[in-house]
C-alpha positions in Angstrom: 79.0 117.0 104.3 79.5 119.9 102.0 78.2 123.5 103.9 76.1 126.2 101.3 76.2 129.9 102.1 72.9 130.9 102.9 71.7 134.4 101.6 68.4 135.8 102.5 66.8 136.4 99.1 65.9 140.2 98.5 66.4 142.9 96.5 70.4 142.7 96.5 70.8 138.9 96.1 68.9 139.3 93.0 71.0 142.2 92.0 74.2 140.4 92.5 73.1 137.1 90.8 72.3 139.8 87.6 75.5 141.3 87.8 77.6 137.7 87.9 75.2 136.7 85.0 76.3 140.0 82.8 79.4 139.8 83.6 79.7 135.9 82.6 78.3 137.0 79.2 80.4 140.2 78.8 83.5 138.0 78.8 81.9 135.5 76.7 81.1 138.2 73.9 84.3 140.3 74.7 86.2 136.8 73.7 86.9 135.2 70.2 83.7 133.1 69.7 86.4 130.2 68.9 88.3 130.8 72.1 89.9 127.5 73.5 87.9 127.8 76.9 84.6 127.2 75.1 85.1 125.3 72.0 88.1 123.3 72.6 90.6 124.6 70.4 91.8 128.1 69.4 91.1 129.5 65.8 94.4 131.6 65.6 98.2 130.8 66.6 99.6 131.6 70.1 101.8 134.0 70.1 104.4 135.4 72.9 106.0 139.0 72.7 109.5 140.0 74.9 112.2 142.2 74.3 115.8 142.3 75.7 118.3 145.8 75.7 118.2 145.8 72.1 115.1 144.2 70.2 111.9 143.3 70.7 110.8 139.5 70.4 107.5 138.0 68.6 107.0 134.2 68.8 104.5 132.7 67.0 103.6 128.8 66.8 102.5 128.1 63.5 103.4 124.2 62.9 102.6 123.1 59.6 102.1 126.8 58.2 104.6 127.2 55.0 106.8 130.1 54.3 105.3 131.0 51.5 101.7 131.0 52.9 102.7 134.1 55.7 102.3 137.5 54.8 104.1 140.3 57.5 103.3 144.0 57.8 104.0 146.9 59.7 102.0 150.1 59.2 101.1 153.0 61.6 103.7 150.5 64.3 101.3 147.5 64.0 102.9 144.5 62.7 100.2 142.2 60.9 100.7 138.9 60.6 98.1 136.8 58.2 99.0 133.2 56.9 96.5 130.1 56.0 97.2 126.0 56.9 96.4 124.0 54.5 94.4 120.7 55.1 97.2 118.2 53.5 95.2 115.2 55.1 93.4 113.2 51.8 90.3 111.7 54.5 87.4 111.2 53.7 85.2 113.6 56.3 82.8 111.2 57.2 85.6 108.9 58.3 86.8 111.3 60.7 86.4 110.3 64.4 88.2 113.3 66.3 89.6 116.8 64.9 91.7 118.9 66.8 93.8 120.4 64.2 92.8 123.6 63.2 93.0 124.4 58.9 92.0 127.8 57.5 93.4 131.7 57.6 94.4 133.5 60.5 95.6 137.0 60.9 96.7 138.8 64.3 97.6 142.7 64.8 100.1 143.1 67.3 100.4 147.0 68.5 104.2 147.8 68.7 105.8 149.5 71.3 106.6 152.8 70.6 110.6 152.2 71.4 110.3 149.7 68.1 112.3 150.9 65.3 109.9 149.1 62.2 112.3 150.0 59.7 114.3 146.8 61.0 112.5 143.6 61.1 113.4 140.2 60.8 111.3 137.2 60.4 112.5 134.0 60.4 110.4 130.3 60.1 112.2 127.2 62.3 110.2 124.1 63.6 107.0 125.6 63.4 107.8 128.9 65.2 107.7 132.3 63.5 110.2 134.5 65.0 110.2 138.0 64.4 112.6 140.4 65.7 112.1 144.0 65.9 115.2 146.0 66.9 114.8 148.9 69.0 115.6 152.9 68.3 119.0 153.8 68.9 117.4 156.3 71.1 116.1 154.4 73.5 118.4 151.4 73.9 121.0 151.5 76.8 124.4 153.2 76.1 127.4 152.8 78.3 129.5 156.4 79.1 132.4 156.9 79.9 133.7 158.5 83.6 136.9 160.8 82.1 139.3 161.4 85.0 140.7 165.3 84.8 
């Protein structure tokens, strides 16, 4: 036997029920309309930022995405990433039972630390995974100094 909460309607019931209600559709609308917790599947690559004493870390899953189909930025110490996957399948669409795979253009704008030096990047394309690496200002990163005995 499963137990229900029982509120006396009034005034502030009704208030609350409104305020679950916008809130359910401000994070709907404040979401990408192709996000994967409504539709399915996501419309743009996952992508994973860390850093270590010296560099800053940007991984990007992008299977089936050629080099020669990504196009990286940096301006104003955002680092813009656009590329397209191609649809290589030759199937005939009415054929096609299920599709998960995502085809098309994507493009993310990742806002850089201020610590990142963007006048040394590195992007590199292995398995599927875009890895950019974005090397810190010599002023910030950690420096060992030397205790002088007099």
């Amino acid at each position: 036997m499963n137990l229900i909460e029982w509120k006396k309607p009034g005034f502030n019931s009704a208030l609350s029920e409104l305020d679950l209600l916008q809130n359910e559709l401000s994070r709907f609308f404040d979401s990408d309309f192709m996000d994967s917790r409504y539709f399915g599947r996501s419309s743009v690559p996952a992508v994973d930022f860390a850093e270590d004493d010296d560099n800053f870390y940007l991984f990007m899953d992008i299977p089936g995405v050629d080099k020669k189909d990504i196009d990286l930025t940096i301006s104003r110490n955002v680092l813009i990433i656009k590329g397209e996957k191609k649809n290589l399948k030759n199937v005939d669409q009415e054929k096609v039972y299920h599709n998960e795979i995502w085809y098309g253009t994507f493009e993310r704008s990742i806002t850089l630390p201020d610590m990142a030096d963007d006048s040394s990047v590195k992007a590199d394309l292995k398995d599927g995974v875009l890895v950019v690496t974005i090397a810190k200002k010599e002023s910030v990163k950690p420096r060992q100094i030397e205790v002088k005995v007099k």
